[in-house]
C-alpha positions as CSV (number, residue, x, y, z in Angstrom):
1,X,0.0,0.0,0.0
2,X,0.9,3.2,-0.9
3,X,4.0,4.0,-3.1
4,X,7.3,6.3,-2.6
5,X,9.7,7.1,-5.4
6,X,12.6,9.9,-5.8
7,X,15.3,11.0,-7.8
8,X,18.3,13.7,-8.2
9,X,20.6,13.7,-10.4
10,X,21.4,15.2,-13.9
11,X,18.5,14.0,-15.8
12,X,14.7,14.7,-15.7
13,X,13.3,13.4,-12.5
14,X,9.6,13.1,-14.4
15,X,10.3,10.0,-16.8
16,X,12.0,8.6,-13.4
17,X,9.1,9.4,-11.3
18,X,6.3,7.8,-13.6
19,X,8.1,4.8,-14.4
20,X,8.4,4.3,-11.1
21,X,5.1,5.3,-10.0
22,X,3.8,2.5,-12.8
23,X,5.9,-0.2,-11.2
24,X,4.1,0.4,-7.7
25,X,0.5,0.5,-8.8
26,X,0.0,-3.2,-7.8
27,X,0.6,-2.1,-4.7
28,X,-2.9,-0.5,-4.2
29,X,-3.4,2.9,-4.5
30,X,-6.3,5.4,-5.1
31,X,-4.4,8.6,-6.9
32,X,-0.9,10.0,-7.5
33,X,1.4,12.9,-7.6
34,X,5.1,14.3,-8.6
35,X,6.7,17.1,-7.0
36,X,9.9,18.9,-9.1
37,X,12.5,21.6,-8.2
38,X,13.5,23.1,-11.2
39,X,15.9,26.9,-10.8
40,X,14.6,26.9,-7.1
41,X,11.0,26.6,-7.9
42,X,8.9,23.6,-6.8
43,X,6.2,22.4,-8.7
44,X,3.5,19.9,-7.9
45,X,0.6,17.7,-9.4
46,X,-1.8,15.5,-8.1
47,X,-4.7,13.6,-9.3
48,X,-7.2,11.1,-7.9
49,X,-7.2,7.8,-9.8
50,X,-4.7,6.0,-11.6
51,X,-1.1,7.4,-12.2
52,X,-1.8,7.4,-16.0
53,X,-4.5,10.1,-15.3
54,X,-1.6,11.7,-13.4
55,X,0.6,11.5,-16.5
56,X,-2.0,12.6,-19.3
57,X,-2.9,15.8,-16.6
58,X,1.0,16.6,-16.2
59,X,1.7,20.2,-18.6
60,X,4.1,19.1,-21.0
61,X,7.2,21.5,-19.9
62,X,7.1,20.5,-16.3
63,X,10.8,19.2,-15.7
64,X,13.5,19.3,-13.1
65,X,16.5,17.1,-11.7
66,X,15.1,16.4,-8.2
67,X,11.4,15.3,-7.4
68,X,9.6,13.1,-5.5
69,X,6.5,11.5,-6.2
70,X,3.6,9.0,-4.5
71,X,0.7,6.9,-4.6
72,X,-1.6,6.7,-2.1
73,X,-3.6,4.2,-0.4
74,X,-6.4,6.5,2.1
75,X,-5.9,6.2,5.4
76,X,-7.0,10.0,6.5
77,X,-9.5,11.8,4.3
78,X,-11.1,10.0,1.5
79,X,-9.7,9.8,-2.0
80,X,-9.3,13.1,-3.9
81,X,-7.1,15.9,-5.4
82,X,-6.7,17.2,-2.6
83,X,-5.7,14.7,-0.1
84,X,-3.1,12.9,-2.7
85,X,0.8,13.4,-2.0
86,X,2.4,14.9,-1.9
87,X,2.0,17.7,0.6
88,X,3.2,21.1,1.4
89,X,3.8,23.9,4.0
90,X,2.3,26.9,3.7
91,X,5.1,29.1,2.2
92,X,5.2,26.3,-0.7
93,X,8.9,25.7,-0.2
94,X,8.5,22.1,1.5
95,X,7.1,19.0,-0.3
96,X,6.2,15.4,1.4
97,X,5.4,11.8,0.2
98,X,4.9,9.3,3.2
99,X,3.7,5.8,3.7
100,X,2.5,4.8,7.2
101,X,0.6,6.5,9.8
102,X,1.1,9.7,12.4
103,X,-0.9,8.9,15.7
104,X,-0.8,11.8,17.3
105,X,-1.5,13.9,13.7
106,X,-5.1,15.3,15.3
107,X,-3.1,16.7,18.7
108,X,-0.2,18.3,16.4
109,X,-3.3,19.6,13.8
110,X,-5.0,21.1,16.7
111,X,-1.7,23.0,17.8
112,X,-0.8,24.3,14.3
113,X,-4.0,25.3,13.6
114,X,-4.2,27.3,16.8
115,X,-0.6,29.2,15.7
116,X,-3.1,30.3,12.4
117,X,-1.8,27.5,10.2
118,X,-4.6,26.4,7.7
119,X,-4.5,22.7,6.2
120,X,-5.4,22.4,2.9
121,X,-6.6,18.6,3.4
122,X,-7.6,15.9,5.6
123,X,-4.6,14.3,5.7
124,X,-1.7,12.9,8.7
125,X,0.7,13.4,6.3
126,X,0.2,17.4,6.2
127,X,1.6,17.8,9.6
128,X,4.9,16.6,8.8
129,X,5.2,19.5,5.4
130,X,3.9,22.1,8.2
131,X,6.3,21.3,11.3
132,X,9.0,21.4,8.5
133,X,8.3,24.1,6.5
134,X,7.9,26.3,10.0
135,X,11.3,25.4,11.3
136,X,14.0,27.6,12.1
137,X,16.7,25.0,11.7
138,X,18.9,25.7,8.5
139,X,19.6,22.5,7.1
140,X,16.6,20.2,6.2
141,X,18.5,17.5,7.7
142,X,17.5,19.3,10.9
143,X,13.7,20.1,10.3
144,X,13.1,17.0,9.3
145,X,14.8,15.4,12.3
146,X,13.2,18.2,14.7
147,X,9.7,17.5,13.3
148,X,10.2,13.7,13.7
149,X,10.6,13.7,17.2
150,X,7.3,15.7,17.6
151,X,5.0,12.7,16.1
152,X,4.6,9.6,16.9
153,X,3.2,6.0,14.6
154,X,4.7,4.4,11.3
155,X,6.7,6.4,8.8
156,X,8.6,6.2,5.6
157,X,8.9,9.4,3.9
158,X,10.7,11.6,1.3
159,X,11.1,15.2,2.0
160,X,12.2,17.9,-0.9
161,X,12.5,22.1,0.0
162,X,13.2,24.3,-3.0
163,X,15.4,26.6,-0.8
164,X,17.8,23.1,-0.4
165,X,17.3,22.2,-4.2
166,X,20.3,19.4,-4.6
167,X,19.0,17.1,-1.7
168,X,16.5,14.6,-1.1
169,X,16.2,14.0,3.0
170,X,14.6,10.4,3.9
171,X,13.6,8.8,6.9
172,X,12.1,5.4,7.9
173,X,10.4,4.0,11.0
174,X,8.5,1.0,10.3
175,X,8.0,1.7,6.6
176,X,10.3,0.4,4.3
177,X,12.7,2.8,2.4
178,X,15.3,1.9,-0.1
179,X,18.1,3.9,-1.4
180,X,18.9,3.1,-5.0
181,X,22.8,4.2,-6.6
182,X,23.4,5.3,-9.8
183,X,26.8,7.1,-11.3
184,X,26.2,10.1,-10.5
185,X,22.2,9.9,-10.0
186,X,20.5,8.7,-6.4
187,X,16.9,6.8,-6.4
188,X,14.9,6.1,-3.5
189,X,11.9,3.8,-3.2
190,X,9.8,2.3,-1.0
191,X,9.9,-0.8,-2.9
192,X,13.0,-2.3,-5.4
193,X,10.5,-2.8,-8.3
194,X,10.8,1.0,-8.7
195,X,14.1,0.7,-9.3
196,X,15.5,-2.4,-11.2
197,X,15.2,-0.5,-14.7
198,X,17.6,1.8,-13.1
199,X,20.3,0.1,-11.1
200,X,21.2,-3.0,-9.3
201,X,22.9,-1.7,-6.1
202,X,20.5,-1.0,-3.2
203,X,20.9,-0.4,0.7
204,X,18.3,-0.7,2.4
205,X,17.6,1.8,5.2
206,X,16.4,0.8,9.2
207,X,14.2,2.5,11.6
208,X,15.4,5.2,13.1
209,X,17.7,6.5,10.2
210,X,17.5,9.3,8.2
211,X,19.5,9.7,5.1
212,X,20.3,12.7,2.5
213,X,20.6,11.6,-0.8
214,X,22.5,13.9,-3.4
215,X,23.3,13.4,-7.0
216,X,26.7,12.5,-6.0
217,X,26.1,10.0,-3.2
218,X,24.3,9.3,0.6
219,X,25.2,9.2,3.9
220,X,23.1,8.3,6.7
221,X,22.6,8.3,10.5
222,X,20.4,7.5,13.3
223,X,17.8,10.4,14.6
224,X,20.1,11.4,17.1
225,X,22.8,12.2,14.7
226,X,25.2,9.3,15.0
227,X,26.1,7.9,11.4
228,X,25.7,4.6,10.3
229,X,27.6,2.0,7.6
230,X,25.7,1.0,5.0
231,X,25.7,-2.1,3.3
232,X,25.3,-2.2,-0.9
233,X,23.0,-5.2,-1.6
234,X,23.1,-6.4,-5.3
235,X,19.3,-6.7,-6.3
236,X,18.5,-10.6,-7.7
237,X,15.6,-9.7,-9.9
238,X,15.4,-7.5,-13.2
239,X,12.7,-5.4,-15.4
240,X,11.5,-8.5,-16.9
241,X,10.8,-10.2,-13.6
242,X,7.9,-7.3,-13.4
243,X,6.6,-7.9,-16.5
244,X,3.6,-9.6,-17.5
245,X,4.9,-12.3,-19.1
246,X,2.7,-12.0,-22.5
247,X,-0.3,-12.8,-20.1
248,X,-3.4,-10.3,-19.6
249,X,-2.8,-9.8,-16.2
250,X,-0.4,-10.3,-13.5
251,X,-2.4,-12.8,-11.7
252,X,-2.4,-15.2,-14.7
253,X,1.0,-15.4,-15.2
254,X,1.9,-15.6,-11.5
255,X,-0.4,-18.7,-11.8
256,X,1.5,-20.2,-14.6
257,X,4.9,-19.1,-12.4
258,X,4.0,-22.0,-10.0
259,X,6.0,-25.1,-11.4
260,X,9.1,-22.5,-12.1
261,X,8.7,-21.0,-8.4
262,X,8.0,-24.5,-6.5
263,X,11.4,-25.4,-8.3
264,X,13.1,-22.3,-7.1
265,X,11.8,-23.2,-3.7
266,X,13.0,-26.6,-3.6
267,X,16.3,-25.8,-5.4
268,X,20.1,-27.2,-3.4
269,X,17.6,-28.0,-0.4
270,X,16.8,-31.7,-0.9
271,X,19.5,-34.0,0.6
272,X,19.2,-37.2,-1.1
273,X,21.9,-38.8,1.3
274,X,20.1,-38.2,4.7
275,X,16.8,-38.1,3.5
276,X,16.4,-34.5,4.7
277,X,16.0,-31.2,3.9
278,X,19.1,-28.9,4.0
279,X,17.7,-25.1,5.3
280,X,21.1,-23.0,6.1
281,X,18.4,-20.0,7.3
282,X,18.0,-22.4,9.8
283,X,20.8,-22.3,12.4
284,X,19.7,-24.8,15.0
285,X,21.5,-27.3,16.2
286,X,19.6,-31.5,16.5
287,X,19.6,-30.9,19.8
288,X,18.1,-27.4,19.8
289,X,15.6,-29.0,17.5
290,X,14.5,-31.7,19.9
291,X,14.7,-29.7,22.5
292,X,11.5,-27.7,21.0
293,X,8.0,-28.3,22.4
294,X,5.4,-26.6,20.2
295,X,5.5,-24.6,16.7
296,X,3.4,-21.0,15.9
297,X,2.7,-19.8,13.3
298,X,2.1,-16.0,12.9
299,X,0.8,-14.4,9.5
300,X,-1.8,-12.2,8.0
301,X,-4.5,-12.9,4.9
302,X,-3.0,-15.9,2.8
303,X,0.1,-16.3,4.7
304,X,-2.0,-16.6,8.0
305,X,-3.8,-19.8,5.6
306,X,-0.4,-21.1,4.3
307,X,0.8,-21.2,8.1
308,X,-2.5,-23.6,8.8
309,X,-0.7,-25.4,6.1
310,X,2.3,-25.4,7.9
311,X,1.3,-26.4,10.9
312,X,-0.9,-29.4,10.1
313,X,2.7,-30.8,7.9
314,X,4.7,-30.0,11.1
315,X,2.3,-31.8,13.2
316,X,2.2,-34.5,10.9
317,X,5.9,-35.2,10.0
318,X,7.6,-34.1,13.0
319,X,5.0,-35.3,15.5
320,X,5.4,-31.5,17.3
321,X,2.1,-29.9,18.3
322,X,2.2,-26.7,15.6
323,X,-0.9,-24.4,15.2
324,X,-1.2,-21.0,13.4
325,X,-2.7,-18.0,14.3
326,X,-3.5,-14.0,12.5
327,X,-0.3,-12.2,13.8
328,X,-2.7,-9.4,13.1
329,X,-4.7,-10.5,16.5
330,X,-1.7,-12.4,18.5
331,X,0.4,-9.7,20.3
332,X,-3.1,-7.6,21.5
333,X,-4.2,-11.1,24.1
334,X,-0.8,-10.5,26.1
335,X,0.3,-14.5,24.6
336,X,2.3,-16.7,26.8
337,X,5.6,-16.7,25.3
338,X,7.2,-19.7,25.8
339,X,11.2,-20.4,25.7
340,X,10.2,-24.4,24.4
341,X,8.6,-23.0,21.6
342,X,9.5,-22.0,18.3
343,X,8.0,-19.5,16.3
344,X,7.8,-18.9,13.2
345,X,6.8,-15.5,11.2
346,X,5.1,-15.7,7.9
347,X,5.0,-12.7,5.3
348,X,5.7,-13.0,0.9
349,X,6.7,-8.9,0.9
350,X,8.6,-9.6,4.4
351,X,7.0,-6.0,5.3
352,X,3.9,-6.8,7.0
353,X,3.1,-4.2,9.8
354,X,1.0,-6.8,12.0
355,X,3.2,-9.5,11.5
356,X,6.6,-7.4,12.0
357,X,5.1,-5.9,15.2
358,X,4.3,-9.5,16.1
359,X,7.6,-10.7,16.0
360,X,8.9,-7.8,18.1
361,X,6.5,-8.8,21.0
362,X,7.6,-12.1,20.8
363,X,11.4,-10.9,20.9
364,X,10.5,-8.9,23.8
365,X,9.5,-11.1,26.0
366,X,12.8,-13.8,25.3
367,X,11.0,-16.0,22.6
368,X,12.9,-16.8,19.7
369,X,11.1,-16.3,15.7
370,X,12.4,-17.8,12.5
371,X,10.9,-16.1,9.1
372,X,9.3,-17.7,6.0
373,X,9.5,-14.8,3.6
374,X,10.2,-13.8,-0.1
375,X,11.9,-10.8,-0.3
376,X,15.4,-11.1,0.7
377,X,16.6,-8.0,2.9
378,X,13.0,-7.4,3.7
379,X,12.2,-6.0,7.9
380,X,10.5,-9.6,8.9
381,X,14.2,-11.0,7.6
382,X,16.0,-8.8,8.6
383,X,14.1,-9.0,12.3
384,X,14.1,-12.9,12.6
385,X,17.3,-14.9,14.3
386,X,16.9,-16.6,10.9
387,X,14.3,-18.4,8.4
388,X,13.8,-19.4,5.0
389,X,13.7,-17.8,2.1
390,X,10.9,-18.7,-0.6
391,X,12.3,-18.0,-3.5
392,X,9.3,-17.3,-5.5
393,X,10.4,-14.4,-7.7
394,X,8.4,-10.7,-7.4
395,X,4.4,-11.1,-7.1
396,X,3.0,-8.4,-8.8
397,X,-1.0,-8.8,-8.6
398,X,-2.6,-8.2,-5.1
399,X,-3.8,-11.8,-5.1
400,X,-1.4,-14.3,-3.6
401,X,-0.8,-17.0,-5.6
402,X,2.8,-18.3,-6.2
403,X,4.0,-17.2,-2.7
404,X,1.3,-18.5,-0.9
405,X,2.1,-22.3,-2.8
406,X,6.2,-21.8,-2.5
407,X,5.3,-20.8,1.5
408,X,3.8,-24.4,1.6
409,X,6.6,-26.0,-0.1
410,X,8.7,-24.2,2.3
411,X,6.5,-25.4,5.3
412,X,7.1,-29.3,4.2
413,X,10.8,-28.3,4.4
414,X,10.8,-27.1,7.6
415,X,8.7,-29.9,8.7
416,X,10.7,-32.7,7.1
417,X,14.0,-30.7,8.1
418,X,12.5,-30.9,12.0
419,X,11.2,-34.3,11.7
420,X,14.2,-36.2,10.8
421,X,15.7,-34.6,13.7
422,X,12.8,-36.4,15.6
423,X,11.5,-39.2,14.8
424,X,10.4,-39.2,10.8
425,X,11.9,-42.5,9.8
426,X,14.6,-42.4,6.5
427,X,11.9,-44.4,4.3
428,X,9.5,-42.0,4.9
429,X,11.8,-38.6,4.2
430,X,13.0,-40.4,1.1
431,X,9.1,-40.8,0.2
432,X,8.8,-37.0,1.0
433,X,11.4,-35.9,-1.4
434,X,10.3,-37.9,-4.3
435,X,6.4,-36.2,-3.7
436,X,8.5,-32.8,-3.6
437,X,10.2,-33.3,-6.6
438,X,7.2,-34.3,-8.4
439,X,5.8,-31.4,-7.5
440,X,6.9,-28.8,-10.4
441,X,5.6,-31.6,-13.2
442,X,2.4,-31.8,-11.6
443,X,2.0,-28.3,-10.7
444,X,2.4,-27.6,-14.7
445,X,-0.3,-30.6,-15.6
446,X,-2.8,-28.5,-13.2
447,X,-2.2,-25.8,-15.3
448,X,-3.6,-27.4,-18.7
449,X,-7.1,-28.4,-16.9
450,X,-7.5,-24.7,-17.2
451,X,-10.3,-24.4,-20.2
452,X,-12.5,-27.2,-17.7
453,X,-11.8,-24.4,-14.7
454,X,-12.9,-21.7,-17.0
455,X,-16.5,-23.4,-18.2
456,X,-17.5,-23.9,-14.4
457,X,-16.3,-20.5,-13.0
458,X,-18.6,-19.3,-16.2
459,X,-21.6,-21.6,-14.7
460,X,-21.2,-20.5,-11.1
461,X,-20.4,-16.4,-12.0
462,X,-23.7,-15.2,-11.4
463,X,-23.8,-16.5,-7.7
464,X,-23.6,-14.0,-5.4
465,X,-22.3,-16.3,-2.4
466,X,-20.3,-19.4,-1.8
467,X,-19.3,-22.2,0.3
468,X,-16.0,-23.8,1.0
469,X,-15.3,-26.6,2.7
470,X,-12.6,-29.8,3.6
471,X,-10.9,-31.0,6.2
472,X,-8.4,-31.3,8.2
473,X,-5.3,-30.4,5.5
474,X,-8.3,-29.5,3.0
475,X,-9.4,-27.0,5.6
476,X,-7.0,-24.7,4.9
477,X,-7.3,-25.2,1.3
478,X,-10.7,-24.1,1.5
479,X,-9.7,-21.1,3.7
480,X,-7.5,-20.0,1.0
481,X,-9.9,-20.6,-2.1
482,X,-12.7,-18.3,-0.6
483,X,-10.1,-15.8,-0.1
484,X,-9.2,-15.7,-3.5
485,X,-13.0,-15.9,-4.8
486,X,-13.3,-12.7,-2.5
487,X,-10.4,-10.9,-3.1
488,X,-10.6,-10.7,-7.3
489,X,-14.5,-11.4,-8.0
490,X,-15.5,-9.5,-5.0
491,X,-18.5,-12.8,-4.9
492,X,-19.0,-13.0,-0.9
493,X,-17.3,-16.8,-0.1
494,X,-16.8,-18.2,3.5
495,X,-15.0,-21.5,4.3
496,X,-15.5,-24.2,7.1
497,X,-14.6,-27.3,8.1
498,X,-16.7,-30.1,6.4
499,X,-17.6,-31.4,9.6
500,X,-19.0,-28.2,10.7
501,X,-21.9,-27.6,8.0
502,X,-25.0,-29.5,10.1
503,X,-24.0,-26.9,13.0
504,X,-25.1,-24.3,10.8
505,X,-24.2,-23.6,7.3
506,X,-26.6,-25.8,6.4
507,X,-29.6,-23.6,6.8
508,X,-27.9,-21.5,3.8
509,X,-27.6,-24.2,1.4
510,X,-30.3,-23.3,-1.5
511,X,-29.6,-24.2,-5.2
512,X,-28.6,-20.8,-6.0
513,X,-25.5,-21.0,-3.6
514,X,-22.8,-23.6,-4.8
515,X,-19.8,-25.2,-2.7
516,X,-16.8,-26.0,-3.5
517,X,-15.5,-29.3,-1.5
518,X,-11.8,-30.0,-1.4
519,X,-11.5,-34.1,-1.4
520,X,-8.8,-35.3,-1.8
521,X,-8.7,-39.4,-1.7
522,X,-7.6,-39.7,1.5
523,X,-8.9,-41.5,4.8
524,X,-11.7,-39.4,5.2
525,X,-12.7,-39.0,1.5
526,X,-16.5,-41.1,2.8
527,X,-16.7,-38.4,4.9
528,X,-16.2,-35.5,2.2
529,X,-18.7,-38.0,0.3
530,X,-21.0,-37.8,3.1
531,X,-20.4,-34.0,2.9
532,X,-21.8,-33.4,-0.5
533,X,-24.8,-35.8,0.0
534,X,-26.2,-33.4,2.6
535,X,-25.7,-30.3,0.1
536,X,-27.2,-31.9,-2.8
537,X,-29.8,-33.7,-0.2
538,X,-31.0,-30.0,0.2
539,X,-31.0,-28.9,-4.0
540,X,-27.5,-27.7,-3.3
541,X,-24.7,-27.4,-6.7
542,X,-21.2,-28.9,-5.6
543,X,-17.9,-28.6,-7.2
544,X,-15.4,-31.1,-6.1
545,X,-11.8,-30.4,-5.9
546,X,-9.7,-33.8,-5.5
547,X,-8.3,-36.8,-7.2
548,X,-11.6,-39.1,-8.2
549,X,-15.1,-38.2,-9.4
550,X,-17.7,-38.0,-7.5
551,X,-20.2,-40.0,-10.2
552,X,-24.4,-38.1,-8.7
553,X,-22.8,-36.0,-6.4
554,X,-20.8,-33.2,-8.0
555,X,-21.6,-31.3,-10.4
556,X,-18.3,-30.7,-11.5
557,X,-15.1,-31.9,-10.0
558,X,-11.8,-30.8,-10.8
559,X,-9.4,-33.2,-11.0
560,X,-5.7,-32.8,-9.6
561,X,-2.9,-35.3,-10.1
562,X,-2.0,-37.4,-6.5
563,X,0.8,-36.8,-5.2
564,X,2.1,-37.7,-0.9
565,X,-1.2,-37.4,1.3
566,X,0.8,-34.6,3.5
567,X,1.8,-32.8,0.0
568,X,-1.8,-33.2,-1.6
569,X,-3.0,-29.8,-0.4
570,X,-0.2,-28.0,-2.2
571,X,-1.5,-28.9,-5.3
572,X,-5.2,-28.8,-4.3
573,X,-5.7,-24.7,-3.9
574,X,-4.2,-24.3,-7.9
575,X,-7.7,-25.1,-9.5
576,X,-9.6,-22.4,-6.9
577,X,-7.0,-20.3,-7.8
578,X,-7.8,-20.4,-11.3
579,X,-11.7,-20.7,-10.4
580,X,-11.1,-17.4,-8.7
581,X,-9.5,-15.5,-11.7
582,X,-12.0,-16.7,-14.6
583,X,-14.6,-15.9,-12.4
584,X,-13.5,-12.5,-11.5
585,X,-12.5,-11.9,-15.7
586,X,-16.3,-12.9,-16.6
587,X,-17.5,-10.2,-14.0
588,X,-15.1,-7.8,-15.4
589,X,-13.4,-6.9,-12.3
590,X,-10.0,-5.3,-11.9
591,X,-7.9,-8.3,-11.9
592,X,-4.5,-7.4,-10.1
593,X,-5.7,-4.3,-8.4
594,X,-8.9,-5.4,-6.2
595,X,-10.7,-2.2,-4.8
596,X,-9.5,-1.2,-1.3
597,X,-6.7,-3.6,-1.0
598,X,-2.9,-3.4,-1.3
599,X,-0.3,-5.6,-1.9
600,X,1.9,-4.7,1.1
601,X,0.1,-3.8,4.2
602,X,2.7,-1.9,6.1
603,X,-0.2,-0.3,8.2
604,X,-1.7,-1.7,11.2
């Protein structure tokens, strides 16, 4: 959610700033704006809506070396002209872009606004251009710093002043900010995919820094003037890995990315020899390993789903009790933080505010929290003691779909990493590895049932609700298909245990409301069978989701190839993910950019 980008340097900051600007929309956003010093003037435009309204709206001589630009995700104030980024003082001189939230914004509002100060929108972010613009300090180094210490919340921000026309001042506090180097040219970004087309080399700033970029280089320090070192990271994706592929939409193709991504998961971590998986994130001793009692799992949205995943393959193979729970809702009950258990923090853009804040509580109080997580360098890595990466590539649409399968396949390495440790026996981690291997293949057959997945999402798009069910490791599965029926056809969708529908789901069953049963042939596939009797018992349509037809009782099944019972619901969620999208393109929504979500949520 929302989207910073900058530039100074010897070239025109505009091109810069709308590329850049383009490369963030998947983020979520609900209008844009660009801010240029040019001879010691400071120009800005803003527009609700998409940045290419921004772009057709911009005069064409507007031009300058230095600018900063933004798109926002509302927080404060609704979506308008107006409230767009960024923001200025009153004299004009100061500019802002920020990501995050000020809590105390009203307090300092109410202050200003007594000393005669009149706000020109709704927003938290309009504080921070006032308290700067009304300093007396000379350097903007300094009114930045002094108004920082006056608010309080979540910041990442980019500050410009026309009287200070060669500088760039940034600052970060549990917002993500990037720094990207060019020969003689600085970038900064609150996300990398802003800045691949322009350079590889990237440093990644912490809280409680602040930094001045000029054309000729950065240095930074912490907020009470101490400098810091820096390390140069060397990015491992490029332009094309933002790119759609040749596919319609971003979602598609991160769909089809699934066998490539499983295999990038998997990649050098099989060990053939021991029958193991090798996880050098993962620096715990076998006795450290035995020595732990119970696995949590802490993530938001479809990571919170992949973690139920997790947990039910950790159980399973390890023989550890291992549940999962929203990170979102875990550190406001006070938990019991236990030294026995291990937890671990789930996140694809590794910058999720709920979950980051979630792993600090548990720091706090002496626990100790690995990551799963894709972005390498990301807060959530950078937090945890250790973890594994994913290695899923950039996902662009809003919708998880690769990184929430690649989490998965990293949860059965962790859980057949831990359970040789224990007490998983060599025949059975040899049997795991073969069903991981065979993953990629059958991940790619999935993927030409699609034409079957498109003629029932066709059937069942005029539904206005739907049902979701499995159990136990179909659960989850379920969990994760409603969530994706939700997210990109905006068709309301709930999930629940099979077992649960006589205890009240049933009453809703009508033949105007489908279910989709995930059953796969497993112990309990009578009871999934027993399942779709009662819906159809009561004029109810059923899709089944599994590895047999269900001959009189579903309407449709989609069929998925079998693979290990503990690895079957890896492969199981890849038809509701492509129930999801062809649903969604026959109601014509917006595909990778659902309304009023964002692909990052670095908000609480």
């Amino acid at each position: 959610m929302c989207g910073i980008v900058g530039y100074v340097g010897r070239e025109n900051a505009v091109p810069v700033l709308l590329e850049g600007l383009q490369r963030l929309e998947y983020r979520g956003y609900d209008s844009a704006g660009v801010a240029v010093i040019k001879n010691g003037a400071l120009r800005v435009h803003k527009a609700e809506g998409r940045v290419r309204d921004l772009s057709e709206g911009l005069p064409k001589r507007v031009a300058g070396p230095i600018g900063i630009a933004h798109t926002r995700w509302a927080t404060h104030g609704p979506p308008s002209d107006v409230n767009s980024h960024p923001h200025l003082d009153t004299a004009g001189n100061v500019a802002v872009v920020h990501n995050g939230i000020l809590e105390n914004a009203d307090a300092l509002r109410a202050e200003l606004e007594a000393e005669g100060v009149e706000f020109a929108s709704d927003t938290d972010t309009e504080v921070l251009a006032h308290l700067i613009g009304r300093s007396e300090q000379q350097e903007l180094e300094e009114a930045v710093r002094e108004a920082l210490y006056k608010v309080g919340g979540t910041y990442g921000l980019a500050v410009v002043d026309a009287r200070h026309p060669d500088r760039i001042v940034i600052a970060r506090n549990g917002s993500p900010v990037v720094i990207g180097i060019g020969a003689r040219e600085m970038y900064v970004a609150s996300d990398v995919a802003a800045l691949v087309r322009h350079t590889q080399q990237v440093v990644l700033l912490d809280d409680g820094e602040l930094a001045t970029l000029t054309a000729d280089g950065f240095t930074t320090q912490m907020m009470d003037r101490r400098p810091t070192t820096k390390e140069t990271l060397e990015l491992d994706a490029d332009v094309s890995s933002y790119d759609k592929g040749g596919y319609d939409h971003y979602l598609r193709k991160e769909i089809a990315d699934q066998p490539s991504a499983v295999a990038g998961t998997l990649r050098g971590r099989l060990d053939q020899r021991f029958s193991t998986a090798h996880l050098g994130g993962i620096e715990l001793s076998a006795r450290e390993l035995r020595g732990i009692r119970r696995v949590k799992i802490l993530g938001c949205g479809s990571a919170y789903y992949s973690g139920i995943v997790g947990a039910d393959l950790i159980e399973s193979l390890a023989r550890l009790p291992a549940d999962a729970e929203p990170a979102s809702e875990f550190r406001y009950r006070n938990p019991v933080i236990d030294p026995d258990t291990l937890y671990l923090a789930v996140s694809q853009s590794g910058e999720t505010f709920d979950t980051l804040a979630a792993v600090q509580e548990v720091q706090r109080k002496g626990g100790r929290v690995l990551g799963v997580v894709n972005v390498v360098g990301s807060s959530i890595a950078r937090a945890c003691e250790g973890g594994v990466y994913i290695h899923a590539g950039p996902e662009v649409s809003v919708a998880s779909t690769k990184a929430f399968t690649s989490t998965a396949v990293a949860f059965a390495l962790i859980a057949l990493h831990i359970g040789r440790v224990r007490d998983l026996s060599p025949a059975d981690g040899e049997r795991l590895i073969g069903g991981l291997e065979r993953l990629p293949e059958q991940l790619a057959q999935i993927m030409e049932t699609e034409d079957h997945v498109a003629q029932v999402a066709q059937r069942f798009s005029a539904a206005s609700s739907a049902f979701f069910i499995g159990r136990v490791g179909g659960y989850p599965v379920a969990l994760e298909g409603a969530q994706k029926l939700k997210e990109v056809s905006y068709v309301h969708a709930e999930a629940y245990p099979a077992s649960e529908l006589k205890h009240g789901p049933l009453a809703l069953i009508t033949p105007e409301l489908p279910t989709i049963v995930v059953a796969p042939d497993d112990h309990l596939v009578d009871k999934n069978r027993s399942a779709m009797e009662q819906i159809k018992a009561r004029g109810g349509p059923v899709v089944a989701v599994g590895h047999r037809a269900f001959a009189g009782l579903a309407d449709d099944t989609l069929l998925v190839p079998k693979n290990e019972p503990e690895l079957d619901p890896i492969l199981l969620g890849i038809p509701l993910q492509l129930l999801a999208y062809h649903a969604a393109l026959v109601l014509g929504r917006d595909v990778d950019q659902p309304r009023n979500l964002a692909k990052s949520v670095t908000v609480e």
